[in-house]
N, C-alpha and C positions, 0 to 999 in steps of 0.2 A: 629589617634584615633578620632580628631576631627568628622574629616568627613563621618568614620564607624558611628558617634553616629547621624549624619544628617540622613545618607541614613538610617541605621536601627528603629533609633529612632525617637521622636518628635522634631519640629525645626519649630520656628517661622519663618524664612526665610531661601530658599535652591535658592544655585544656578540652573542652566542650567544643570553644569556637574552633582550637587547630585540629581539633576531630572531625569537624564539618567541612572545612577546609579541605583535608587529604580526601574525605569522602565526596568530595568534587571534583575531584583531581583525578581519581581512581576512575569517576563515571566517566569523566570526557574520554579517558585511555578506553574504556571497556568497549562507550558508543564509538570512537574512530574504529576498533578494531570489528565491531559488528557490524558496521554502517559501509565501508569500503573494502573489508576481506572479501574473496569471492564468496557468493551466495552460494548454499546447496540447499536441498528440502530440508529444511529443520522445522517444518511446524508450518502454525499459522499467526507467529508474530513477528512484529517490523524491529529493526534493529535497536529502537529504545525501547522496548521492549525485553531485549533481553539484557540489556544492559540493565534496569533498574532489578530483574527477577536474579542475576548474578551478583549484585549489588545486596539484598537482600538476605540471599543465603549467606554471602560471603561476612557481612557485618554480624548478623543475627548467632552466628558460629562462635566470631572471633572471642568473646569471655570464655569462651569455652575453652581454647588454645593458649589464650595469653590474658594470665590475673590481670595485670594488670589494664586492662581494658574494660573500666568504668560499666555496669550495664545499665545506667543513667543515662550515660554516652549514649551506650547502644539505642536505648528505647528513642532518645532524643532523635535519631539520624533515621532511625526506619516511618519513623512518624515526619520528618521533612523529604523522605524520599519518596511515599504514598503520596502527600500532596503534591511535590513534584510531579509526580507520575501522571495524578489526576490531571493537574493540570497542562500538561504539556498534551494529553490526551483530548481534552477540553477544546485546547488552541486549533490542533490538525483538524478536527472533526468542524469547525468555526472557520478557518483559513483556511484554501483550498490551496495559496500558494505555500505559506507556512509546511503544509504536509507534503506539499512537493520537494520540497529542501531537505525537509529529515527523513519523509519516509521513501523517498523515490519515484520511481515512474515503472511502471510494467518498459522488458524491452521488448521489442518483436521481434524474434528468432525466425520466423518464418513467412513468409509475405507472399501473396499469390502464388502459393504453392513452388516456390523458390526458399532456400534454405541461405540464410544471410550468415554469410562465413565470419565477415570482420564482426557481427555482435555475439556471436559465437566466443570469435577471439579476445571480443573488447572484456568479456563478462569471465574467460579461462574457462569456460566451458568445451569439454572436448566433444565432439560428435558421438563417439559413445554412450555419453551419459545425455548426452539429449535423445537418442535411438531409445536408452532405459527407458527415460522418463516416459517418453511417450508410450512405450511399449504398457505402462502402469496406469496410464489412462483411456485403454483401449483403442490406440489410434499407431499400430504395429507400421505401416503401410504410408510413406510418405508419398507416394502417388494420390491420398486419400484425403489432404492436407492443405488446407487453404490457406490457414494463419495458425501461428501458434506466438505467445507469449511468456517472454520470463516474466513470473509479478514479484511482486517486490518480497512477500514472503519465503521465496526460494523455488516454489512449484509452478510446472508447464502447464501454462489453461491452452487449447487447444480448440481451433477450430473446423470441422470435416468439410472438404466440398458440399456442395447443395445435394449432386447425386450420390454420395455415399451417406447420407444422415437416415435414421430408421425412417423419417417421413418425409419425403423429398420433395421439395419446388417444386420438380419435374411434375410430380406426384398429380399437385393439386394444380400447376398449369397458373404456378404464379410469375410474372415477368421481374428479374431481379436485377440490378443495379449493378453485378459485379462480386456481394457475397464481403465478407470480411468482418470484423465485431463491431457491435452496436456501439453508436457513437453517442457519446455523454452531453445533455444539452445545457441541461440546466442541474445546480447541484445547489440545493438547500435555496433557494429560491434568485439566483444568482448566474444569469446565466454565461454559459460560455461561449462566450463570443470568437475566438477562434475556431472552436469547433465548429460552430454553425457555420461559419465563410468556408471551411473545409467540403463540407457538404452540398455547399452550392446553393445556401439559405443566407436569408438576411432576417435582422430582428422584426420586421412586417409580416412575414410568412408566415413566424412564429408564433406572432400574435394573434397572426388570425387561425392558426392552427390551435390555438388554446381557446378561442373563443369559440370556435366549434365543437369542443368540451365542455363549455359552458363556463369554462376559466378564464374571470376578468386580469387576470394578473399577474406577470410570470412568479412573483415573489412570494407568492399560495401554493406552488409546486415546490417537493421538495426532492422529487429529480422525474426529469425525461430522457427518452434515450430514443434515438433512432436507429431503425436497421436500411441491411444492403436493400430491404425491399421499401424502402420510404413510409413502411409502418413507425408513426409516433405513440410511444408508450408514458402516459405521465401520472404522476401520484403525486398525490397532494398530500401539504405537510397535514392535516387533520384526519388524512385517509379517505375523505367524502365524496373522490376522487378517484378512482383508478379506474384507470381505462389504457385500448389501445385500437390503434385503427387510424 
């Protein structure tokens, strides 16, 4: 109880450990509030992300504000909140679920060229500021609009009809599928099996789609992606690999 009343409370002197403590305490509050506030364009990091770079400043300062704050302390906390960092960095980029938890999902704002009001609403995005955004990725013109996405960074990726893109389907007289973003197969040699049944693939297909690459293995690749026009794109984790078609 003691110690609850250090870390939560006021306390004329805290050790090391009730320093690391509040500096735990502080991070969960920063990442809930970066992780579930509404998103706007701030960059290109994920909400722990900025929770450890606000974490950082905010520690790194505090001797400076208040003597009393050890900078033994300090050095001690920025050095477990790097490898925090690293690691937690380590785990998404290794778990593909893991980084679905902390870091999100793209939503889709826009869907065959239909503008989806409730994820608009779900996200406090108002129509305006999605008219902006778009406006800043050259796609003014939502007659022009096939899909568009919130990613989890805060910014609208955007996708044009086939006939409005500087070189167009129509163009080259290719026969398409329908049109929409390339769909994710395989990640870090792991593949995604939802995805593929979305598509209207099974794991056979795939395989024999890799072996016409000359790739025995889906777990060699360390991502494919298919488009609206059933072109497979895959890179292999060594690079000795890339191709599409």
């Amino acid at each position: 109880m003691n110690i609850l009343s250090e870390v939560l409370g006021a306390a004329e002197h805290i050790s090391t450990t009730t320093f690391f403590l509040r500096t735990l305490v502080v991070g969960i509050l920063l990442y809930l509030e970066g992780r579930f506030l509404p998103h706007r364009s701030g960059g290109q990091f994920a909400g722990y992300d900025f929770t450890f770079f606000w974490m950082m400043g905010g520690i790194t300062a505090g001797p400076l504000f208040e003597p009393k704050i050890s900078v033994v302390n300090t050095v001690a906390i920025i050095v477990v909140l790097y490898l925090l960092h690293y690691l937690i960095s380590y785990a998404i980029v290794k778990n593909r679920a893991f980084a679905k938890l902390l870091v999100g999902e793209a939503v889709p704002l826009i869907s065959a060229g239909k503008v989806l009001r409730h994820n608009l609403k779900k996200n406090l995005l108002p129509l305006e500021l999605l008219l902006s955004e778009l406006r800043t990725v050259d796609a003014p013109n939502l007659n022009e609009i096939e899909a568009a996405a919130f990613e989890t960074n805060g910014h609208i990726s955007v996708l044009k009809k086939a006939d409005h893109s500087p070189v167009t389907v129509q163009d080259l007289n290719i026969a398409t599928s329908g049109g929409g973003f390339p769909v994710l197969l395989i990640n870090d040699g792991k593949v995604v099996t939802t995805n593929l049944y979305k598509t209207g693939h099974d794991e056979k297909w795939l395989h024999n789609q890799l072996q016409q690459k000359g790739i025995d293995n889906a777990n060699a690749v360390y991502v494919a992606m298919i488009d609206s026009t059933g072109t497979l794109y895959c890179s292999c984790k060594d690079n000795s690999n890339i191709q599409s078609g």
